[in-house]
N, C-alpha and C positions, 0 to 999 in steps of 0.2 A: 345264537346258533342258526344255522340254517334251517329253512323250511322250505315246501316245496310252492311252487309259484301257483295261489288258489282262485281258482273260477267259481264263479255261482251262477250256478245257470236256474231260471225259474220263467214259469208262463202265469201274468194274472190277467183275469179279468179287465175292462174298463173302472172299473170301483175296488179293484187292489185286493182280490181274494185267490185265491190260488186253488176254490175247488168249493160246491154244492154241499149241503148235508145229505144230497140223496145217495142209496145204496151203492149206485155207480161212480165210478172213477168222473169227474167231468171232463171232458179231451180240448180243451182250451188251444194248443197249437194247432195251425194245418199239416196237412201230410208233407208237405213243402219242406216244412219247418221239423215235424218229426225227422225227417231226412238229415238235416243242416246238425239237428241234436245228436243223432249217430256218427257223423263227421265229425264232431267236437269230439265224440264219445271213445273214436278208434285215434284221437291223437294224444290220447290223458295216458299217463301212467296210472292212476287208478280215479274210482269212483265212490263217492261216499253219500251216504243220506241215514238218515237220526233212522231210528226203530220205530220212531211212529209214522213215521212214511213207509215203512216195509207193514208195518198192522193194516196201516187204510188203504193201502193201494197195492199189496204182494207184489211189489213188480221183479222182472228177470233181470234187466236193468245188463244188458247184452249190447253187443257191436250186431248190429242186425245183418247189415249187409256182406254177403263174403268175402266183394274184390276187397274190402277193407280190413277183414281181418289177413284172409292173407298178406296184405302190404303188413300189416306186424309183424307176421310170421318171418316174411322175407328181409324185414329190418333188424332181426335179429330180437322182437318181443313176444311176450306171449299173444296167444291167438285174443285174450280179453284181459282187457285192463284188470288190474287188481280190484275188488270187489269190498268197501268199506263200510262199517255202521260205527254207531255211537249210542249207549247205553248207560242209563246211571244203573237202574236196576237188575241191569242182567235176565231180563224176564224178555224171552226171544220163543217166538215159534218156528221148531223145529222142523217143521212141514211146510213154511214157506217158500216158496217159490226161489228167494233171491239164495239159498243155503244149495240147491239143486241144477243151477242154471250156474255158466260161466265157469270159469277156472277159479283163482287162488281167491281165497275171501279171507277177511279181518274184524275181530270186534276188539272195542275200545270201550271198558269200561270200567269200575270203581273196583276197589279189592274185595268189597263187598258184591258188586254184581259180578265179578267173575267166577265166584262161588255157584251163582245160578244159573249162567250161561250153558247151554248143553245146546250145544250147533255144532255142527259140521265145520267149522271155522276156527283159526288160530284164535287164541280169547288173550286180549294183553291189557292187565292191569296198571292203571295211569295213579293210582294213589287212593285214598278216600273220597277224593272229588275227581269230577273230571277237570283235565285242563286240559284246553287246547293246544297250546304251546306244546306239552309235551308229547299228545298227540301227533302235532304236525312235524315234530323232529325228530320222534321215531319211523313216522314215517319217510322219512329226508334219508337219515342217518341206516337205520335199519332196510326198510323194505325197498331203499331207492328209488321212491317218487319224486320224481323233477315238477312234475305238472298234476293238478288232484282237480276232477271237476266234483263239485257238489252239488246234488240236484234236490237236497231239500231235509226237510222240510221247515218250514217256516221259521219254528226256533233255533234249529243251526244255522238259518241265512244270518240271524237277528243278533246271535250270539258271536258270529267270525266276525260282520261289520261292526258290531262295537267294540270288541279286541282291537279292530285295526289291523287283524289278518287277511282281507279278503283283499286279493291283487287286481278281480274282477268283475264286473256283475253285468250277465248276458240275460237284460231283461224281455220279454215277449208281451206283447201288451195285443191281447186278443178282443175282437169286437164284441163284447155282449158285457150284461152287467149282471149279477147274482143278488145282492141287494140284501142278503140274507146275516143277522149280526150274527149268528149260532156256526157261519161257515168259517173257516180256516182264513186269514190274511197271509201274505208275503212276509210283511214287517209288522215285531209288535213294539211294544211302549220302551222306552229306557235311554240311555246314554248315550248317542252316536258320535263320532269326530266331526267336527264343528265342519263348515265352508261346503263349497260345491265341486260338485265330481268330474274328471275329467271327460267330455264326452270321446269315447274311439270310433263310432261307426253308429251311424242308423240305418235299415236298412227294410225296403217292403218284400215281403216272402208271401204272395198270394194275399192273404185278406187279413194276416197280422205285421205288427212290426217291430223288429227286433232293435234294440238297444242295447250297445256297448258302454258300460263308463267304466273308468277306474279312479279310486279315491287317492287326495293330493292332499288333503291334511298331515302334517307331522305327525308324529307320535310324540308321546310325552312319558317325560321320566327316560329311565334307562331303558325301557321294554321298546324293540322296532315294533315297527308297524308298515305293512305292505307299501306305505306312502313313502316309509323312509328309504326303501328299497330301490323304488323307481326313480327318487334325488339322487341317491348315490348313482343308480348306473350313469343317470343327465352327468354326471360330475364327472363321471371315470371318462365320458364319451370327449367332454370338453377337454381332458387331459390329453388325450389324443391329439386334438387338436393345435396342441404347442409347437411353437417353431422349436426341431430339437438343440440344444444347449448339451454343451461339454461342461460347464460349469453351476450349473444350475438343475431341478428337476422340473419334469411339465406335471404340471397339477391344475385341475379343475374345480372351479366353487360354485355354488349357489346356496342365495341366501331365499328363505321362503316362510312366509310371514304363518300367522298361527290356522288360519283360515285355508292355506292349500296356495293364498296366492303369491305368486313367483317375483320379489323385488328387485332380483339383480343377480346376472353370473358374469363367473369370469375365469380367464386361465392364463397360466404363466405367459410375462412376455407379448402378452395382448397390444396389440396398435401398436406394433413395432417397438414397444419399450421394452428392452432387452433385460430390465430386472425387477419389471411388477411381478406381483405375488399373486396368487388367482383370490385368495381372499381378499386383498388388497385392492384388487381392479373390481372385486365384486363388490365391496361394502361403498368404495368410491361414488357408485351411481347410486348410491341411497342416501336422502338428508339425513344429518347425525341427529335430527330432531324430529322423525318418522314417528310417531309414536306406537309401529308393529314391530321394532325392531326389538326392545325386550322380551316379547315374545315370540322371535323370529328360531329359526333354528337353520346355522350355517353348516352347509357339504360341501366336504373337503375330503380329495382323492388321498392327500396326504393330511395328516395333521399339521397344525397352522404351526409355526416357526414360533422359537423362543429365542433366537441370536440370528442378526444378518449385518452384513459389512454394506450391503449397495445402500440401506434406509436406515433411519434412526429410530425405528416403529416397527418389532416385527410383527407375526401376522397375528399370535396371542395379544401380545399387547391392542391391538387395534379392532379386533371381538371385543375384548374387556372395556376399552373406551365406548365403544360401540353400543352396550349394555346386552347385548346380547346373552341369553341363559341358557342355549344348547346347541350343542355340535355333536354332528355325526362325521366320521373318518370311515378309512376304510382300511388305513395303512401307515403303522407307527413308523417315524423317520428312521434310517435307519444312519450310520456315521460316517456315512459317504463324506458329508462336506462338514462334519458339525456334530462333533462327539457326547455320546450320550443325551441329544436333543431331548426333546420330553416334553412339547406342546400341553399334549394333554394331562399330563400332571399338574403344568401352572393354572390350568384352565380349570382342573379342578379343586386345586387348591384354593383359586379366587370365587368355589361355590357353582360352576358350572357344570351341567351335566354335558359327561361326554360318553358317547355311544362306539362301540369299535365296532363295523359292520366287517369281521375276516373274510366274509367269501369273496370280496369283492377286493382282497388285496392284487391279486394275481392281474386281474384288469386295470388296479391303479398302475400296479408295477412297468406293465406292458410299455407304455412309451420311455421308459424307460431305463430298459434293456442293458440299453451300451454306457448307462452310468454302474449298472450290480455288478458286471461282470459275468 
């Protein structure tokens, strides 16, 4: 299912704490930077932070400035983002600040803590436990968030990036050191997705500096993961890139090993040959003797061919020699050239996991157009 595209925005310290045990809040960014966070803050569909970030710090957690809420207003959104928390227990003070300040607000929490929720706030029960997933697809599906920034605290940053949900993370690395073991960190102990992050931006904002990454590891199993997300779009963008074909579809691939790093893409009809396959051109520039490629996971605008007349090898067949163990799609073949095709049945037949990413059909489909009708 869909989810909406998540940010993590966070300021630590030099020594990776995100805040003093003393009475006060510790103000870690510059005013610069407070600035830069309200700009982020007037282009999210909503905002979210755990409940113990609302206990330690009450904050309003507002679009501060005005020209920018009115640019909402006049774009057709509300004056402030939707207003998010997360709760196991349901145990919320009703006098705080973030229930009083802003427009529409949400709590997310167990069937049991919605029992004790008493805020000023819609209260929506996720099951026994929480899950994020369904979290983030009701908010997708229901409340219409495209874009969710989340600004803390430490165990929602810890808990999205090990899911594999986080699309973002806008780190602030401020000058001083806290040194304190009794203080709050950014990140705590447990399971992350393996490899290294993609970096998007560094950037100096007066006397701190702001880092962009986004994470490139796959996902594994049938569950996406923000990683697997931003493969697929790479895939749908190289479909585009096809020379168009009356007789054939443009499809896009990349293959990307278990660590995030990138082996090989390709798209229909590449280097002038008029009936390579995008998986095809893609697994070509990888040794068949890689030893990443079993744990590689190939993206495919379309899913990979089970019958073609130009080769003796369709693109299933050539994953499976390949040893490859997952693929993500975005868009089941349809009988244009090739009745009742079914890639991804053979592929899971042969023990493959295969993943259908639907949102991103509409984008496979786009180049082409003048094959659907």
């Amino acid at each position: 299912m869909p989810y909406p595209y998540v940010l993590l925005s966070a300021a630590v310290s030099l020594d990776g704490y995100l805040d003093d045990t003393g009475p006060d809040r510790l103000l870690l960014s510059s005013p610069a930077d407070f600035d830069r966070v309200d700009e982020v803050r007037a282009s999210v569909d909503a905002i979210l932070i755990g409940a113990g970030t609302i206990r330690a710090d009450n904050p309003r957690l507002l679009v501060n400035d005005p020209e920018r809420r009115a640019a909402r207003v006049a774009a057709g959104k509300p004056e402030y983002p939707l207003k998010v928390t997360v709760t196991a227990t349901g145990e919320l003070d009703p006098a705080a600040r973030f229930w009083h300040t802003g427009g529409a607000k949400v709590v997310y929490t167990t069937d049991e803590g919605a029992e004790r929720a008493q805020v000023a706030a819609d209260v929506v029960a996720l099951g026994p436990e929480l899950d994020w997933r369904l979290l983030l697809e009701h908010l997708h599906d229901v409340r219409g968030v495209r874009r969710l920034m989340v600004e803390g605290g430490g165990t929602v940053h810890t808990q999205l990036l090990q899911q594999g949900l986080a699309d973002e993370l806008q780190l602030v690395l401020a000058p001083l050191f806290v040194g304190d073991p009794k203080a709050p960190r950014l990140f705590g102990p447990g399971g992350y997705q393996g490899g290294r992050l993609r970096l998007l931006e560094t950037r100096r904002i007066e006397d701190v500096v702001l880092t962009r990454y986004a994470p490139t590891a796959p996902g594994t199993g049938g569950s996406p993961s923000a990683a697997d997300r931003h493969w697929m779009r790479l895939a749908c963008e190289l479909a585009a890139d096809c020379p168009p074909s009356r007789t054939a579809f443009s499809v896009g691939a990349v293959v990307v090993a278990a660590d995030g790093t990138e082996l090989a893409r390709g798209h229909s009809r590449e280097a002038g040959d008029p009936v390579v396959h995008a998986e095809e051109a893609a697994l070509a520039k990888i040794s068949p003797t890689d030893p990443r490629l079993p744990s590689a996971t190939v993206y495919t605008s379309l899913e990979p061919c089970t019958h073609r007349a130009s080769r003796p090898h369709p693109c299933a067949e050539l994953i499976l020699r390949a040893g490859v163990r997952r693929v993500v799609t975005a868009w089941r073949e349809p009988d244009t050239f090739v009745t009742a095709a079914d890639g991804t049945g053979t592929l899971r037949e042969a023990g493959v996991e295969v993943l259908v990413l639907g949102e991103y059909e509409a984008q496979a489909k786009a180049p082409n157009g003048h094959l659907l009708g």
